[in-house]
C-alpha positions in Angstrom: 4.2 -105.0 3.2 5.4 -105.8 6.9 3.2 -107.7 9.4 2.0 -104.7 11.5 0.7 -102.7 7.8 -1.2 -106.6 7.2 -2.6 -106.4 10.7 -3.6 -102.8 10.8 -5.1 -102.8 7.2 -7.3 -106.1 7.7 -8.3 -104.1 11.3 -9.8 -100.8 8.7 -11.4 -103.2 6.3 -13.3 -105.5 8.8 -14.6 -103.7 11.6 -15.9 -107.1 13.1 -12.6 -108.2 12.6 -11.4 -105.3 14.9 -14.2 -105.8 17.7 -13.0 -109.4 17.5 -9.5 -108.6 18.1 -9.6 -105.9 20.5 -10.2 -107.8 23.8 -7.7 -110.6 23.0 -5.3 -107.8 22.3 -5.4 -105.6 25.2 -5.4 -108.8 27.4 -2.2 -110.1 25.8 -0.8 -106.9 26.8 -1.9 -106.5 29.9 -3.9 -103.6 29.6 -7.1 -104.9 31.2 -8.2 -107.5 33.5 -8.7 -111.4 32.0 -12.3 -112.1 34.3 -13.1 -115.2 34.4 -16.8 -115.9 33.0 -19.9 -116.7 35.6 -19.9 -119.9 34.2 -16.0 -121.2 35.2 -17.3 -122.8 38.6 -13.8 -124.7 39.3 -11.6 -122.1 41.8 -8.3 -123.8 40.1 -9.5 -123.0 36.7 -10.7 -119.5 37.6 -7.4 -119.2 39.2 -5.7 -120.0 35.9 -7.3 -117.7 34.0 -6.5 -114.7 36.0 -3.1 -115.9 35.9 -3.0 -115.8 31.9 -2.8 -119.6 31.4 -5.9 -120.0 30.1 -7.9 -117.8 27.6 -11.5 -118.8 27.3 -12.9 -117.1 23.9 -16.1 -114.6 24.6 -18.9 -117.3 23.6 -21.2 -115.1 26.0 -23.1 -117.7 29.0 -23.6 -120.7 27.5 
């Protein structure tokens, strides 16, 4: 079974597991915008994350 048949049958049997990955996955490929959250105050860090160095998880507003 290659990687991409793992991935893709995981993704049908978990549909969590597919809302879960779907943001992280269209931001790795550039296919939408990485917004930094309206809690990351510090310009530098919101600066950062625009830029793709840093990927904050989706906690929601702490």
């Amino acid at each position: 079974m290659t990687a991409s048949t793992q991935v893709l049958s995981a993704l049908l049997c978990d549909p969590d597991a597919a809302t879960q990955m779907a943001g992280p996955l269209l931001r790795s490929l550039d296919l939408t915008g990485r917004d930094p959250l309206a809690w990351v105050t510090d310009p530098d860090m919101r600066e950062s994350i625009v830029a793709g160095f840093v990927d904050l998880p989706d906690w929601g507003t702490p």
